[in-house]
SEVEX-495879 format. One record per residue (C-alpha): z negated, x, y negated; residue in three letters; residue number from 1. Coordinates in Angstrom, 1 decimal, always signed. Example, Ala and Ser with C-alpha at 12.3 -4.5 7.8 and 13.67 -1.06 7.14 Angstrom:
! residues 2
+--------+--------+--------+------+-----+
:      z :      x :      y : rest :  nr :
+--------+--------+--------+------+-----+
:   -7.8 :  +12.3 :   +4.5 :  ALA :   1 :
:   -7.1 :  +13.7 :   +1.1 :  SER :   2 :
+--------+--------+--------+------+-----+
END
This chain:
! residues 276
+--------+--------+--------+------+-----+
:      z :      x :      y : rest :  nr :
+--------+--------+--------+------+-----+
:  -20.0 :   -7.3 :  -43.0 :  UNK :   1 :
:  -22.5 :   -4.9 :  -44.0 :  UNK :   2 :
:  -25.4 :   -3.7 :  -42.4 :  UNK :   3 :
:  -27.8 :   -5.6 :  -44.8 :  UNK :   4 :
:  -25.9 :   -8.9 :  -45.1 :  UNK :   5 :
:  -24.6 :  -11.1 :  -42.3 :  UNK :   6 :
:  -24.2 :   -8.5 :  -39.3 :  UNK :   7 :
:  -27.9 :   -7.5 :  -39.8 :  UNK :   8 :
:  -29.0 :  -11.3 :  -39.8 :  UNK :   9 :
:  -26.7 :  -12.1 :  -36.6 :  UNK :  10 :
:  -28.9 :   -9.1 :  -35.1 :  UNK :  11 :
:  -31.9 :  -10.8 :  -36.3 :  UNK :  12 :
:  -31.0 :  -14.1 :  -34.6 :  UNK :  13 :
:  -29.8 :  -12.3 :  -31.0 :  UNK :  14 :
:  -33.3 :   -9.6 :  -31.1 :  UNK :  15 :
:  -35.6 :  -12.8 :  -31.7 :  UNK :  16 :
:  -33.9 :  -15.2 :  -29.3 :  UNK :  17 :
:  -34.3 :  -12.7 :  -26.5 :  UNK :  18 :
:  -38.3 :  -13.2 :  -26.2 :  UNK :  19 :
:  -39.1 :  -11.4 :  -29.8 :  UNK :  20 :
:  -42.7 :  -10.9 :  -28.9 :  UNK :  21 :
:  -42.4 :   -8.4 :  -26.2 :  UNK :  22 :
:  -41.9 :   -5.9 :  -29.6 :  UNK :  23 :
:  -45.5 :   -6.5 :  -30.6 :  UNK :  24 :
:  -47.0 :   -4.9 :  -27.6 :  UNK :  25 :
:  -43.9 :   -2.5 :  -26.7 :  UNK :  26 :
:  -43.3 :   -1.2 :  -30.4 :  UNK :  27 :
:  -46.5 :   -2.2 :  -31.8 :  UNK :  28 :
:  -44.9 :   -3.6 :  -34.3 :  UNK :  29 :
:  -45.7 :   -7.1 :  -36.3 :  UNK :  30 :
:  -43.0 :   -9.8 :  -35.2 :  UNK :  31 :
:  -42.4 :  -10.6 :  -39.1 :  UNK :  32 :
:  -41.8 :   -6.9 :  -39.7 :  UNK :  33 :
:  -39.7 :   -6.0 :  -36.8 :  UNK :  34 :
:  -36.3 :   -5.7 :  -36.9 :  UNK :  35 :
:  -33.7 :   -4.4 :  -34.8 :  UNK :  36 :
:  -31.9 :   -1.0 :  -35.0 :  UNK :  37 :
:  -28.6 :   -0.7 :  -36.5 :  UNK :  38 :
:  -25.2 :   -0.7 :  -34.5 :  UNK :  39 :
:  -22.6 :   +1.5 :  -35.3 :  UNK :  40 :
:  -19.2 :   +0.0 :  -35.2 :  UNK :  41 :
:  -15.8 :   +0.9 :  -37.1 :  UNK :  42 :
:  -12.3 :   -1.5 :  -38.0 :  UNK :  43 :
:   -9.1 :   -0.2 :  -36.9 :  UNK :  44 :
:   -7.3 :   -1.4 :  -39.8 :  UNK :  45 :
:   -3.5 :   -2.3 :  -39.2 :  UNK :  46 :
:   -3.9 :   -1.4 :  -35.7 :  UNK :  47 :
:   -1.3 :   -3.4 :  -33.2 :  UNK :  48 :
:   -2.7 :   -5.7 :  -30.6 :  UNK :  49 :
:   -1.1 :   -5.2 :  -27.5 :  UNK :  50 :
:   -1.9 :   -8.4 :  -26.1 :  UNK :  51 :
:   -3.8 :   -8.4 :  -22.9 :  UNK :  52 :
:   -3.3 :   -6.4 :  -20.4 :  UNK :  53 :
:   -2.6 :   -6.7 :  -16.9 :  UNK :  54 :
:   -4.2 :   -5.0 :  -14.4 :  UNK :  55 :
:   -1.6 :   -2.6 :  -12.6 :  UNK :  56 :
:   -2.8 :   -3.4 :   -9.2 :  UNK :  57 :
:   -3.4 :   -7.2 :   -9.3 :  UNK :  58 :
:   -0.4 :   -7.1 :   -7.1 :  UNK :  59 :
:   +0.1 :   -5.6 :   -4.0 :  UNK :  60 :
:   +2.9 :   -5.8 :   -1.4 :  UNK :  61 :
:   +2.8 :   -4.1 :   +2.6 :  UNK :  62 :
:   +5.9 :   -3.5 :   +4.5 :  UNK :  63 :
:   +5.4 :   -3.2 :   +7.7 :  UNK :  64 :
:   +8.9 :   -0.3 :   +9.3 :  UNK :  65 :
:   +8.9 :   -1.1 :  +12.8 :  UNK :  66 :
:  +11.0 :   +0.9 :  +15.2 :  UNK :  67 :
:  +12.5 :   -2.2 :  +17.1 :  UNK :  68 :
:  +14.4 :   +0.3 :  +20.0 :  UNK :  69 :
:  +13.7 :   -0.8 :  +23.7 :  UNK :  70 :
:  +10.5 :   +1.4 :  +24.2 :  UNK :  71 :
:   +8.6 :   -0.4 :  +21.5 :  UNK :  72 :
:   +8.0 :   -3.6 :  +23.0 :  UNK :  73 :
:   +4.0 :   -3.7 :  +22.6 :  UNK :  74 :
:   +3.9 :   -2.5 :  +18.8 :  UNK :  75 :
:   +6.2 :   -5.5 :  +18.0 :  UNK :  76 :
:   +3.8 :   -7.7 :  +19.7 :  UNK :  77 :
:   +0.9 :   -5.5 :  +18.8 :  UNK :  78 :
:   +1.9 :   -6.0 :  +14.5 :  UNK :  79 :
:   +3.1 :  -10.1 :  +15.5 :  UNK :  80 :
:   -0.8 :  -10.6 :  +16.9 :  UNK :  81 :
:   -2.3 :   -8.8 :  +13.8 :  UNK :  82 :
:   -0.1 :  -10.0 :  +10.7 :  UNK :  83 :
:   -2.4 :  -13.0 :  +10.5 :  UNK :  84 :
:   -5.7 :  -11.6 :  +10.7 :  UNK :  85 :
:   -4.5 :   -8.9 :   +8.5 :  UNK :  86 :
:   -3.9 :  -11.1 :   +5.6 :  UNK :  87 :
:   -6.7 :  -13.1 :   +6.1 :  UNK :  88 :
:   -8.9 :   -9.7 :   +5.4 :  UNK :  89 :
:   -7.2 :   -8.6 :   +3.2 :  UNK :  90 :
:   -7.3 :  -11.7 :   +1.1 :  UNK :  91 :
:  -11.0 :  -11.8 :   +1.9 :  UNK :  92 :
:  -11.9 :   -8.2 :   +0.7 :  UNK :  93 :
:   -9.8 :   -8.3 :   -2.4 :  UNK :  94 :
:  -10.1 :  -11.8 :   -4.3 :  UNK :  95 :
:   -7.6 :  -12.0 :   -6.9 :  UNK :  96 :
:   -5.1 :   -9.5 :   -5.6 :  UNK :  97 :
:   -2.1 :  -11.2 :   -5.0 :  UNK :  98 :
:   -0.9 :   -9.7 :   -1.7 :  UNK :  99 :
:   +3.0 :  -10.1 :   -0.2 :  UNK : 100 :
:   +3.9 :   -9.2 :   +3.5 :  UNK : 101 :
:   +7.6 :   -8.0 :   +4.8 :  UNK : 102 :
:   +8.9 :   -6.0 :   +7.6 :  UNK : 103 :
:  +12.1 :   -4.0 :   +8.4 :  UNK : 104 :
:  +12.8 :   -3.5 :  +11.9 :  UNK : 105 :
:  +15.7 :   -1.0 :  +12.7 :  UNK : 106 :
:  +17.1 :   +0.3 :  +15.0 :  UNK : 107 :
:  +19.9 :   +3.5 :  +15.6 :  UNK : 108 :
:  +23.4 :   +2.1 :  +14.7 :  UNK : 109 :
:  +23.9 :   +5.5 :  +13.4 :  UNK : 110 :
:  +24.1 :   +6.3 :  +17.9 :  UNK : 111 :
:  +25.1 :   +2.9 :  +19.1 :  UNK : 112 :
:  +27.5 :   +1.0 :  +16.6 :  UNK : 113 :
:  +26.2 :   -2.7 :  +18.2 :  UNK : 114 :
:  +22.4 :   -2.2 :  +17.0 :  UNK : 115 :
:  +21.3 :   -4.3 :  +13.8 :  UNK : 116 :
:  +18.7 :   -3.5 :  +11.4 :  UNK : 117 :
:  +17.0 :   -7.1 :  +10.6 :  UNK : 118 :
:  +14.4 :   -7.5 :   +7.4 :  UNK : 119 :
:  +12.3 :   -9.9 :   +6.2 :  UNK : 120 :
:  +11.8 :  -10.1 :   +2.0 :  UNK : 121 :
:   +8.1 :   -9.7 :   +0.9 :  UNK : 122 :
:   +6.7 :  -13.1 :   +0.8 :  UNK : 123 :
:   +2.9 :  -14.5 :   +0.0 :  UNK : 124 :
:   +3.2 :  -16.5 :   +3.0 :  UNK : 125 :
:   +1.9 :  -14.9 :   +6.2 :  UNK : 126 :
:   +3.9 :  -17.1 :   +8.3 :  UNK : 127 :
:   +7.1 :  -16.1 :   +7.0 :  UNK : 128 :
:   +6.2 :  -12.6 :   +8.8 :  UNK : 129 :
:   +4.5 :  -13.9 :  +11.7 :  UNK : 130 :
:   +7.7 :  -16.2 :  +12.5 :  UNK : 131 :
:   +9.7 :  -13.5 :  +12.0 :  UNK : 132 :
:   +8.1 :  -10.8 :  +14.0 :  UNK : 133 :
:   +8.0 :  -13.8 :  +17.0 :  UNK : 134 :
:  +11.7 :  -13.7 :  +17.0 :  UNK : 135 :
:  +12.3 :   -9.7 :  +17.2 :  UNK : 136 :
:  +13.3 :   -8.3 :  +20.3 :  UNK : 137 :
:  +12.8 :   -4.8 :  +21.5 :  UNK : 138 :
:  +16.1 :   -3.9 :  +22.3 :  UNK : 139 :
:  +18.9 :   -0.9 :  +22.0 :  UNK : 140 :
:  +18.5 :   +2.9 :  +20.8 :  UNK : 141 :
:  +20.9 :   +5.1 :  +22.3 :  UNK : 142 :
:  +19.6 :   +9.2 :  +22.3 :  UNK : 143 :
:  +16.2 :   +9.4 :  +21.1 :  UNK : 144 :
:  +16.2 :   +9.9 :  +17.3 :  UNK : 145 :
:  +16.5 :   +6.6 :  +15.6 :  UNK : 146 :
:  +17.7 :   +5.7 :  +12.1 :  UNK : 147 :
:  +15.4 :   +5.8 :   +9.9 :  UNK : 148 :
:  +17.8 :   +6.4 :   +6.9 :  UNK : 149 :
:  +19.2 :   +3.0 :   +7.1 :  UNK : 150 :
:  +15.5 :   +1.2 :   +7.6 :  UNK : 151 :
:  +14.5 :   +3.4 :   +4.1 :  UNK : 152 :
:  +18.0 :   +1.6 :   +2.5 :  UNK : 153 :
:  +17.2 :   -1.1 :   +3.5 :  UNK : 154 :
:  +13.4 :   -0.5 :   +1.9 :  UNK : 155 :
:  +15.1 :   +0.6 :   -1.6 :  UNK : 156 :
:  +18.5 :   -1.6 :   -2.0 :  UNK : 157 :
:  +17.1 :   -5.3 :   -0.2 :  UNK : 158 :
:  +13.5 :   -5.1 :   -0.4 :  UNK : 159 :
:  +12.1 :   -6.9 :   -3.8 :  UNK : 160 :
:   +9.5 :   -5.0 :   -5.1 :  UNK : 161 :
:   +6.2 :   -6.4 :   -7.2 :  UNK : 162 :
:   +5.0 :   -4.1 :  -10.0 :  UNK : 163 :
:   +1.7 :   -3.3 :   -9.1 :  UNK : 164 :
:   +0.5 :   -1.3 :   -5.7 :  UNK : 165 :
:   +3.4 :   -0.8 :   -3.1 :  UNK : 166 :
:   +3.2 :   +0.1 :   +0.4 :  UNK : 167 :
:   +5.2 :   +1.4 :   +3.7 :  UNK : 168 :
:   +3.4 :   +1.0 :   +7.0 :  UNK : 169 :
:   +5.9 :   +3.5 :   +9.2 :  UNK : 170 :
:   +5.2 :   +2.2 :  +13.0 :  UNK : 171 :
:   +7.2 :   +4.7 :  +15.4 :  UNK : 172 :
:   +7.9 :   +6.4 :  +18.8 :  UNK : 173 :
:  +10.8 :   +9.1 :  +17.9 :  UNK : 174 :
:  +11.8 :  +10.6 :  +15.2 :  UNK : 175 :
:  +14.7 :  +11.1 :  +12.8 :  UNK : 176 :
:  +18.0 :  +12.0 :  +13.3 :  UNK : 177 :
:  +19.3 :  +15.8 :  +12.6 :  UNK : 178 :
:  +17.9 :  +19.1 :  +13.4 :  UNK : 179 :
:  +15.5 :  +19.1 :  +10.6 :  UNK : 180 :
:  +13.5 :  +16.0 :  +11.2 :  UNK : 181 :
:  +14.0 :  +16.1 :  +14.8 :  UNK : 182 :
:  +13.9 :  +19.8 :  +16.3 :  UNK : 183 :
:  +17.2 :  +19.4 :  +18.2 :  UNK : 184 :
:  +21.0 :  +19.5 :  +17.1 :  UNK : 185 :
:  +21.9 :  +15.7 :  +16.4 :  UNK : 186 :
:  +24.0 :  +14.3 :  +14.2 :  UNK : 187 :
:  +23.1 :  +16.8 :  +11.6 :  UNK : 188 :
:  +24.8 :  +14.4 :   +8.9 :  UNK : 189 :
:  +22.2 :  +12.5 :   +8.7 :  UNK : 190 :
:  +19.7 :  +15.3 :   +7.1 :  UNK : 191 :
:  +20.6 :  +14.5 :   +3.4 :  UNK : 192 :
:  +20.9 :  +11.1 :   +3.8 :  UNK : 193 :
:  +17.2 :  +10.2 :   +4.9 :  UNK : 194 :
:  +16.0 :  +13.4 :   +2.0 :  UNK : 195 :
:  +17.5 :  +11.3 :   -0.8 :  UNK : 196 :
:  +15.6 :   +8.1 :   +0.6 :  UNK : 197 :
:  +12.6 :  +10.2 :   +0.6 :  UNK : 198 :
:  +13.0 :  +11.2 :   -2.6 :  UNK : 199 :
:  +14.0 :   +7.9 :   -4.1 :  UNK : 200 :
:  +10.9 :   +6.1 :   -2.5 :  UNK : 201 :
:   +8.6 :   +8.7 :   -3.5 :  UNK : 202 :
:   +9.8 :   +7.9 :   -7.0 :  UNK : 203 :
:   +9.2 :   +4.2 :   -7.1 :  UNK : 204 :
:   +6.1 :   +4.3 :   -6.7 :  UNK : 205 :
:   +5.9 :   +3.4 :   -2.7 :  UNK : 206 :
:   +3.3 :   +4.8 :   -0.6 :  UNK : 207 :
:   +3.8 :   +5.5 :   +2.8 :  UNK : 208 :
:   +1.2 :   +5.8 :   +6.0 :  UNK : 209 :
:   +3.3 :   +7.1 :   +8.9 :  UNK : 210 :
:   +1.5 :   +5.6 :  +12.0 :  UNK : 211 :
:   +3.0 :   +7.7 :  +15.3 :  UNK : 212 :
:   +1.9 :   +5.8 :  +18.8 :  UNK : 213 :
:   +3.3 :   +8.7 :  +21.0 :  UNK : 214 :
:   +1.5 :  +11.9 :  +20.6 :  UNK : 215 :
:   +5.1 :  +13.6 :  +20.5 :  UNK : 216 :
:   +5.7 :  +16.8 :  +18.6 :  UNK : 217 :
:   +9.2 :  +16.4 :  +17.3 :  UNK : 218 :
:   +8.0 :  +12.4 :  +16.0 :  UNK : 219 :
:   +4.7 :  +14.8 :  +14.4 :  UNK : 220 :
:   +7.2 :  +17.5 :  +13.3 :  UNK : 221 :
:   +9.6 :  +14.8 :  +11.7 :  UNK : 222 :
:   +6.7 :  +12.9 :   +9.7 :  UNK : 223 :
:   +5.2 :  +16.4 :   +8.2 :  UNK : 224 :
:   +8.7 :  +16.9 :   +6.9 :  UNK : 225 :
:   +8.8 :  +13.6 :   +5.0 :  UNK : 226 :
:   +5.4 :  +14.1 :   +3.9 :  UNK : 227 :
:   +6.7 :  +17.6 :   +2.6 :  UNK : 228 :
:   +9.7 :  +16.2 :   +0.9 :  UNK : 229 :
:   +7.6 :  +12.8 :   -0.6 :  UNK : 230 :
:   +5.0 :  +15.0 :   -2.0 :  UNK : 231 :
:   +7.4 :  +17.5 :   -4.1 :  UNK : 232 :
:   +8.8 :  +14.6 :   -5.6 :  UNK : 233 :
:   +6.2 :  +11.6 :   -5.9 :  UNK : 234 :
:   +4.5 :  +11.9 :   -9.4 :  UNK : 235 :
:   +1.2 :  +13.7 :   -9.3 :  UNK : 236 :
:   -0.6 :  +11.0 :  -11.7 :  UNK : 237 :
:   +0.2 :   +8.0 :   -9.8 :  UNK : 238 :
:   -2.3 :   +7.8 :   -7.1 :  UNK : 239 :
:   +0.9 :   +7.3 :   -4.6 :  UNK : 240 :
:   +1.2 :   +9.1 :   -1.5 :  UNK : 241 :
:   +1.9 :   +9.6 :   +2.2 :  UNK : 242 :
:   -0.4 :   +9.9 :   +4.7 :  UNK : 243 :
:   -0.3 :  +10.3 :   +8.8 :  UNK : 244 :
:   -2.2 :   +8.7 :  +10.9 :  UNK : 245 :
:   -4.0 :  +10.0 :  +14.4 :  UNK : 246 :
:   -3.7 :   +7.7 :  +17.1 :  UNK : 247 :
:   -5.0 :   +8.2 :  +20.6 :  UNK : 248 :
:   -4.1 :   +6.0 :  +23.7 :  UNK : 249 :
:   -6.9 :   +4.2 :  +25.8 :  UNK : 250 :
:   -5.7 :   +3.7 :  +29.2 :  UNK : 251 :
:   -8.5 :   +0.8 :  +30.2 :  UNK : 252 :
:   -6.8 :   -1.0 :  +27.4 :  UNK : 253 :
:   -4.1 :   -2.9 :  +26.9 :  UNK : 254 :
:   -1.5 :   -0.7 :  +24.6 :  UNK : 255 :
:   -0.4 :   -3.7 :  +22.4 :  UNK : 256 :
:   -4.2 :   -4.4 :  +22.1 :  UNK : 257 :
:   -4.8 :   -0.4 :  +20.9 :  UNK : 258 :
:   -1.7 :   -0.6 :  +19.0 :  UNK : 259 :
:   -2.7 :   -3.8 :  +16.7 :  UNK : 260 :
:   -6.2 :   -2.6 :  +16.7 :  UNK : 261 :
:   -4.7 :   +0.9 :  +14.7 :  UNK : 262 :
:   -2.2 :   -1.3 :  +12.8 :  UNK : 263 :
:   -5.2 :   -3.6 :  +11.4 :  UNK : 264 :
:   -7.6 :   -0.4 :  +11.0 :  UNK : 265 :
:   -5.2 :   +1.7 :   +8.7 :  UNK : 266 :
:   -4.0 :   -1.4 :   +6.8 :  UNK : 267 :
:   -7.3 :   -2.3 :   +5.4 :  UNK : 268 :
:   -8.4 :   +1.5 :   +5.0 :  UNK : 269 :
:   -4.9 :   +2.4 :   +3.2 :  UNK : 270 :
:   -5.2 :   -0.9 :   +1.0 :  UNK : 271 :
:   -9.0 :   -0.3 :   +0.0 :  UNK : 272 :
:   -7.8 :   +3.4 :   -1.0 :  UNK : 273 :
:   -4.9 :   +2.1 :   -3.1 :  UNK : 274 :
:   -6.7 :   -1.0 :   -5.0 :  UNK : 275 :
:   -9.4 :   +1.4 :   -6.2 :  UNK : 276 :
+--------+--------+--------+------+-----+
END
């Protein structure tokens, strides 16, 4: 197509159809005369099409890392109450993402041998989480670091993964075992262990938001460490990254109530932050 032949009378056609006499008064120009300015376009000859492409973050799956020790009672029940209305937003605020919930709820068999870690896979269905958060009890925890290296294995080995945006909602009351995460001498083995996890998350692609409901140093102390040891190895380009939240107790409210309030806050903001 050249500019005089069949391209120049298509732009004829689409200039006239689109109310031609506005350029008699605008360009002062007679409608038979008037014509409209050339576009400048090139072919990329023998160039490969692709196909089209996906948008990275049409997909987006939150897992919800509750500590599930006998003190947390009221953030179990605080994420159960919220799950719903969660997704629902979500869903609301971002039409055509195609969002997945899951949780991990661990404990400390790394202290007390009888604790279980229990998991539920990433699923579309909301109910699937809600169910599964109804039937979690608080219970065990021996000293007060819990295991957060085998709720992070369980994150990496079990937890099926979408392409797309990937997220780790950390909901806790103590910190990590050993020294380094958790200010004190205890079970020191454990240091490595939870680094490589760090690491290995930080490389997939999974962001984290650390949400601490006790205002505890060593639980602060232990989250600025993982931040330190996600950020040196979490790809700068990505867009990925772990965050901490504030949270402050209300004492003429409910502490489930304050807890699912900063659980459904976060979420959104987080969510909004990594879809954009």
């Amino acid at each position: 197509m050249k500019s005089e032949g069949t391209f120049r009378y298509i732009q004829n056609i689409a200039g006239w159809t689109a109310r031609p006499e506005i350029h008699r008064v605008v360009d002062r120009v007679q409608p038979k005369n008037w014509r409209p300015k050339a576009v400048k376009y090139s072919i990329r000859y023998g160039e490969k099409w692709n196909g089209f492409q996906v948008c990275p973050n049409s997909n987006c799956d939150i897992l919800f890392m509750i500590d599930s020790t006998g003190s947390m009672s009221s953030s179990i029940k605080a994420a159960h109450d919220k799950a719903e209305r969660i997704a629902m937003n979500l869903k609301e605020a971002h039409r055509g993402i195609k969002f997945r919930f899951g949780s991990i709820c661990y404990r400390d068999p790394v202290d007390s041998p009888g604790d279980i870690h229990e998991w539920s896979q990433l699923n579309n269905n909301i109910q699937n989480l809600v169910s599964f958060l109804g039937k979690i009890n608080a219970t065990g925890g021996g000293d007060g670091p819990e295991d957060y290296a085998g709720a992070f294995e369980i994150a990496i080995n079990n937890i099926d993964w979408n392409s797309g945006a990937k997220n780790i909602f950390m909901i806790a009351d103590a910190p990590a075992h050993s020294s380094y995460f958790c200010c004190s001498q205890n079970h020191e083995d454990q240091k490595d262990r939870l680094i490589n996890d760090i690491k290995t998350i930080a490389k997939k692609g999974i962001s984290i938001c650390a949400i601490p409901i006790l205002n505890d140093s060593s639980l602060l102390h232990c989250f600025n460490q993982m931040k330190s040891i996600y950020n040196s190895n979490c790809p700068s380009n990505t867009g990925n990254r772990f965050t901490i939240e504030n949270f402050q107790t209300n004492g003429s409210i409910p502490i489930d109530q304050q807890i699912g309030s900063k659980i459904e806050e976060v979420t959104m903001k987080i969510i909004k932050e990594s879809l954009n």
